[in-house]
C-alpha positions in Angstrom: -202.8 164.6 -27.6 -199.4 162.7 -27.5 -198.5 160.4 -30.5 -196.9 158.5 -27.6 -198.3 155.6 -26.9 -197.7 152.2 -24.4 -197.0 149.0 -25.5 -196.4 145.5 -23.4 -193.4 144.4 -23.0 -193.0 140.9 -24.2 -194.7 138.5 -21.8 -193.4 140.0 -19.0 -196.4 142.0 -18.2 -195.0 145.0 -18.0 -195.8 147.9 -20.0 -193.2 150.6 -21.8 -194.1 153.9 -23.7 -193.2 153.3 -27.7 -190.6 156.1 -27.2 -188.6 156.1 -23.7 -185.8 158.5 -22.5 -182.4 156.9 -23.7 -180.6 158.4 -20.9 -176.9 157.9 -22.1 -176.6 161.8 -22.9 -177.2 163.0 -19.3 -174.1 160.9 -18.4 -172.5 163.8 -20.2 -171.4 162.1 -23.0 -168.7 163.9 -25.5 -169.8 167.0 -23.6 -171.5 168.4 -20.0 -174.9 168.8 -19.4 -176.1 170.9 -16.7 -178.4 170.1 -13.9 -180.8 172.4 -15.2 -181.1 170.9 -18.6 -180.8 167.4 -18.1 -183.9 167.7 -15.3 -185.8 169.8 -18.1 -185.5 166.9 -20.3 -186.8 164.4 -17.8 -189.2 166.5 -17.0 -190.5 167.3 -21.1 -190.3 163.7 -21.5 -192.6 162.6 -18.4 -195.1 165.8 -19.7 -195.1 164.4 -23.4 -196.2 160.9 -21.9 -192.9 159.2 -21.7 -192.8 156.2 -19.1 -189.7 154.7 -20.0 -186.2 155.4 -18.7 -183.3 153.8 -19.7 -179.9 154.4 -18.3 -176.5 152.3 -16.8 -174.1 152.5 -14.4 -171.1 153.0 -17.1 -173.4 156.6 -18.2 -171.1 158.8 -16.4 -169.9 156.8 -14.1 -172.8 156.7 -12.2 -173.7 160.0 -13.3 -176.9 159.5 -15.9 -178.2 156.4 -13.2 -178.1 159.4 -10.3 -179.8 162.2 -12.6 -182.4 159.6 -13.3 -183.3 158.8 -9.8 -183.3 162.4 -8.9 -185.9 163.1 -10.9 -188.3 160.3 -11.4 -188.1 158.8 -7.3 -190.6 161.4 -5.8 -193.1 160.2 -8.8 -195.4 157.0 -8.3 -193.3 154.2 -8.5 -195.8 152.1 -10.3 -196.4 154.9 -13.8 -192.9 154.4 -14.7 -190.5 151.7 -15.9 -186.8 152.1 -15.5 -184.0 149.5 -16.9 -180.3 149.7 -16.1 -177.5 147.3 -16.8 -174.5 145.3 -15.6 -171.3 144.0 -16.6 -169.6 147.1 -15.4 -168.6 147.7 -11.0 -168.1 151.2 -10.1 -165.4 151.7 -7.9 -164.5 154.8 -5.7 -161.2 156.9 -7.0 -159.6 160.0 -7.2 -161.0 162.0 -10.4 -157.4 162.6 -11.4 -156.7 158.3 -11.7 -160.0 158.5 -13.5 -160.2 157.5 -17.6 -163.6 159.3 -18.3 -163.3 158.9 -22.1 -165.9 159.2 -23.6 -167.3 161.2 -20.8 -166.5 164.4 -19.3 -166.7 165.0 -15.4 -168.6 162.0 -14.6 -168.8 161.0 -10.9 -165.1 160.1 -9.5 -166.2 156.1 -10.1 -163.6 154.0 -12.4 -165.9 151.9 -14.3 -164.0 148.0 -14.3 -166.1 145.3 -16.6 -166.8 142.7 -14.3 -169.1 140.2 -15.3 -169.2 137.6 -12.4 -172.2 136.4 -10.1 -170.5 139.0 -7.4 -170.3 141.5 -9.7 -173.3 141.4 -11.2 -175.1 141.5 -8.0 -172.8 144.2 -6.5 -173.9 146.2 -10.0 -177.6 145.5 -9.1 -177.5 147.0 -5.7 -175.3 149.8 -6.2 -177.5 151.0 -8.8 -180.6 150.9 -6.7 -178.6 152.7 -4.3 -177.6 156.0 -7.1 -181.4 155.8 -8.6 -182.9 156.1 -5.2 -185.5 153.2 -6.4 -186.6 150.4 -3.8 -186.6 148.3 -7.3 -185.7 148.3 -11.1 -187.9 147.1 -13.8 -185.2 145.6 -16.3 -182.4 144.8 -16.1 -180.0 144.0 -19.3 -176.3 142.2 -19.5 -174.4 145.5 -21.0 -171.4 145.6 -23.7 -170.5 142.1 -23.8 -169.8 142.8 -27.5 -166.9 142.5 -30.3 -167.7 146.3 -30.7 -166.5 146.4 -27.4 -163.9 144.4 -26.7 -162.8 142.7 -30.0 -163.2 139.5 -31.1 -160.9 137.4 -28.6 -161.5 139.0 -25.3 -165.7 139.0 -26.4 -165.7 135.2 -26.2 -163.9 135.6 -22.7 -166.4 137.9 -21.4 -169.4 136.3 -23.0 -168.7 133.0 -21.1 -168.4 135.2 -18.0 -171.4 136.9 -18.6 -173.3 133.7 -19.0 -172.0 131.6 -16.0 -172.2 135.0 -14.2 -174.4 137.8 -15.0 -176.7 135.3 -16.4 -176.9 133.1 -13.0 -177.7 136.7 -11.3 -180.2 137.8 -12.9 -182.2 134.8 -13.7 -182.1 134.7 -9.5 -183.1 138.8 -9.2 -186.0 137.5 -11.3 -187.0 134.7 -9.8 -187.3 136.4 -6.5 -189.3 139.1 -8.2 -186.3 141.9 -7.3 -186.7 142.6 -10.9 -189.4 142.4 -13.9 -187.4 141.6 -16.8 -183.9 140.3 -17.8 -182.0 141.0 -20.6 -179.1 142.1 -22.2 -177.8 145.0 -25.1 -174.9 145.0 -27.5 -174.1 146.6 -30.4 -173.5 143.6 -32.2 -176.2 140.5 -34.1 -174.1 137.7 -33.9 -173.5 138.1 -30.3 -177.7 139.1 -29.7 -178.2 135.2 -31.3 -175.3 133.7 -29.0 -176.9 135.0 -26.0 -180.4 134.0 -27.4 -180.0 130.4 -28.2 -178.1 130.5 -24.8 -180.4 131.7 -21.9 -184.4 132.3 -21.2 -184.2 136.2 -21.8 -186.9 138.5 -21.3 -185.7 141.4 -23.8 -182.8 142.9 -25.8 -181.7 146.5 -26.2 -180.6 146.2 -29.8 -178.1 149.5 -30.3 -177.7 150.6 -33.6 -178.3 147.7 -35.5 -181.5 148.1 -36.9 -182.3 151.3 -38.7 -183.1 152.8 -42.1 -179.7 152.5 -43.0 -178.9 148.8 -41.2 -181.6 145.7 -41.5 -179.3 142.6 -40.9 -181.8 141.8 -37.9 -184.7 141.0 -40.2 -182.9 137.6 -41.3 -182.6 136.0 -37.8 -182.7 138.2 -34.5 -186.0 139.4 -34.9 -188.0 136.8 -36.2 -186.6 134.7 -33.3 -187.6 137.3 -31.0 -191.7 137.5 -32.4 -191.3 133.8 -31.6 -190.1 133.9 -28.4 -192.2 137.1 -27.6 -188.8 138.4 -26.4 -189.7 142.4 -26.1 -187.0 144.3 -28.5 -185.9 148.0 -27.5 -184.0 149.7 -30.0 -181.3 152.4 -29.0 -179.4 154.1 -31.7 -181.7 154.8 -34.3 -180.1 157.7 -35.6 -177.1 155.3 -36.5 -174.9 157.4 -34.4 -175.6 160.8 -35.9 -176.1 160.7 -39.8 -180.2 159.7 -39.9 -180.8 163.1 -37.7 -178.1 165.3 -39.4 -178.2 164.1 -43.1 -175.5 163.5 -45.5 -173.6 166.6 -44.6 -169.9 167.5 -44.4 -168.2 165.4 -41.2 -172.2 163.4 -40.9 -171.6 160.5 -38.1 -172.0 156.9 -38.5 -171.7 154.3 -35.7 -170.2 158.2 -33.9 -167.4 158.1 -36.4 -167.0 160.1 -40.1 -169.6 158.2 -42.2 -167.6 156.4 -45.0 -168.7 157.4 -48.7 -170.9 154.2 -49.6 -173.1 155.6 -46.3 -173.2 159.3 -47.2 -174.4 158.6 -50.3 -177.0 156.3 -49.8 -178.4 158.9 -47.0 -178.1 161.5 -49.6 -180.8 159.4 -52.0 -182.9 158.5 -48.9 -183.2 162.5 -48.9 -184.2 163.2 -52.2 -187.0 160.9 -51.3 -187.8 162.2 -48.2 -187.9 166.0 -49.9 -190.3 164.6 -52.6 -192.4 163.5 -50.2 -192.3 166.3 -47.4 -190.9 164.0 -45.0 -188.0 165.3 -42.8 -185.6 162.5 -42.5 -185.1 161.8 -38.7 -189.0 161.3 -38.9 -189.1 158.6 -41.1 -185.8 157.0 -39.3 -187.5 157.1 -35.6 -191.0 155.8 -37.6 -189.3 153.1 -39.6 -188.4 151.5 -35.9 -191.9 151.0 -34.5 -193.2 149.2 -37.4 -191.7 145.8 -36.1 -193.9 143.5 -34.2 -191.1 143.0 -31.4 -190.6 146.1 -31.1 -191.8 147.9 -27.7 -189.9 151.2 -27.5 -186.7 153.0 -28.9 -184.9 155.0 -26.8 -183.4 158.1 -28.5 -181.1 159.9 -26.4 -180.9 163.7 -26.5 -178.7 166.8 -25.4 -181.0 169.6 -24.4 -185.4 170.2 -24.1 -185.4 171.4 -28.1 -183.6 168.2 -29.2 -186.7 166.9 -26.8 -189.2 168.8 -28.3 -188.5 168.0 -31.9 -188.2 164.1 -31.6 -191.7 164.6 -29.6 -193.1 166.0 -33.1 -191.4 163.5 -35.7 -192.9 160.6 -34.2 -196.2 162.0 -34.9 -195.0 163.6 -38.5 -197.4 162.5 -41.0 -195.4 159.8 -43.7 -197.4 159.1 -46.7 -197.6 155.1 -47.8 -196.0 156.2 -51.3 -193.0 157.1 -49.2 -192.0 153.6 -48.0 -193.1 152.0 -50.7 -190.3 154.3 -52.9 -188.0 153.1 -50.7 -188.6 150.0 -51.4 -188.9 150.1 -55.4 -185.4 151.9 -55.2 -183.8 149.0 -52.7 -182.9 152.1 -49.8 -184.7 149.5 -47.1 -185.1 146.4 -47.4 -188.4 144.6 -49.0 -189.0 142.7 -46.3 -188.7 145.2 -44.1 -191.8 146.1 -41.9 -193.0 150.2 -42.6 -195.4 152.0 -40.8 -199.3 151.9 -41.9 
């Protein structure tokens, strides 16, 4: 019997799997993936229960949205939900006039932000186009970030993506071409810009809310259980170090963790060896216990990667272990834990 289990989706009457495929890796990111393997993931995933896919054009250049369709189009349409994104146009080009950082041989696509109605609409139908989809289920703004673009050019783009994307997809939705809109950054600040600005569906919150990172808990997410805005969570691993550990050249955010981070990890481990509780199970855990929360979307390299984050989620955590945590100020007191 699978721990994995569905969960509505705001109040947009759709339904999502607690744990979806994050679909970022298949785009070949850092490093390739064959064929083979990425359609054994999708495969494991959809056998484990899995009925949420998330992906975006940018993946590969087009690479992780066409993998996707590949594999999911000859199912029934109506047992899974897929989002994508926009705020990126793919544009035909010669491989070697091709920036694929932080990709390797993506499809010969340069990826150019564009955030305009045109755009955005151009976005929407070219990814129906590499998914092989007559429709997509959610649809999020993507990137319109300081993480992205720094702190000047973001308030450029943001405006863009609100007279633009924004003006798109609130039409895709009103026409039904799509369930859900949305939009997913790497930055807070920005998630309560776009909030108090539009009528938005969901948010795919990357990074920002972890075992390590609970900044959300003072605005964001209590605005979103208001709202009944549906909350995906990408990341949870904080880039690496929550499924590695504290150990020489450990990731955070995909860089070298800084000290203050490796040791704090390194005292969430002494509690999680105390109490028999491997430490990317109680990080993938930790992110269900929010009420906004519908699904987190951990993305993975290869069917054992697969196979294990199958059996954390359903890793038995003892109360005592959150409630440590707590006494020794590692998360938050505030912060919601799983019963």
């Amino acid at each position: 019997m699978t721990a994995i289990k569905k969960r509505p989706f705001g109040s947009t009457g759709l339904e999502v799997t607690d744990m979806g495929f994050g679909a970022a890796p298949i785009g070949n990111f850092l490093r390739p993936i064959s064929e083979e393997e990425s359609a054994a993931m999708i495969n494991r995933a959809w056998d484990a229960g899995m009925r949420y896919f998330d992906t975006a054009p940018y993946y590969g250049h087009g690479l992780s949205e066409a993998r996707i369709g590949q594999n999911l189009r000859w199912r029934p349409r109506k047992e899974f939900v897929v989002s994508t994104k926009v705020g990126r146009v793919l544009k035909p080009a010669l491989r070697k006039d091709i920036d694929f950082k932080p990709w390797v041989d993506g499809l010969p696509f340069k990826s150019v932000y564009d955030y305009s109605y045109d755009g955005t609409m151009r976005s929407f139908e070219d990814s129906l186009q590499r998914l092989g989809l007559e429709y997509i289920d959610i649809l999020f703004i993507h990137d319109a970030d300081v993480f992205t673009h720094g702190p000047e050019l973001q308030k450029v783009y943001f405006k863009q993506a609100m007279d633009g994307c924004y003006r798109a997809l609130t039409k895709l939705r009103d026409e039904g071409a799509v369930k859900a809109i949305g939009f997913g950054v790497n930055d807070v600040a920005v998630m309560i810009d776009f909030m108090r600005q539009g009528d938005f569906d969901a948010l795919l919150l990357a990074g920002r809310y972890t075992l390590l990172e609970q900044e959300p808990l003072d605005e964001l997410l209590p605005l979103c259980e208001k709202r009944n805005t549906a909350v995906v969570i990408g990341g949870g691993f904080n880039g690496g170090i929550l499924a590695t550990g504290a150990v020489p050249g450990a990731k955070w955010n995909y860089a070298p963790a800084p000290d203050p981070i490796m040791k704090k990890v390194a005292k969430i481990e002494l509690i999680c060896a105390k109490h028999k509780v491997p430490l990317p199970a109680a990080a993938l855990q930790f992110l269900l216990a929010v009420p906004s929360v519908a699904s987190h979307v951990p993305g993975t390299r290869n069917v054992a990667q697969m196979e294990q984050n199958i059996a954390l989620v359903s890793h038995p955590i003892p109360a005592a272990f959150w409630q440590e945590l707590k006494q020794q100020e590692l998360i938050r007191g505030d912060a919601p834990v799983p019963r």
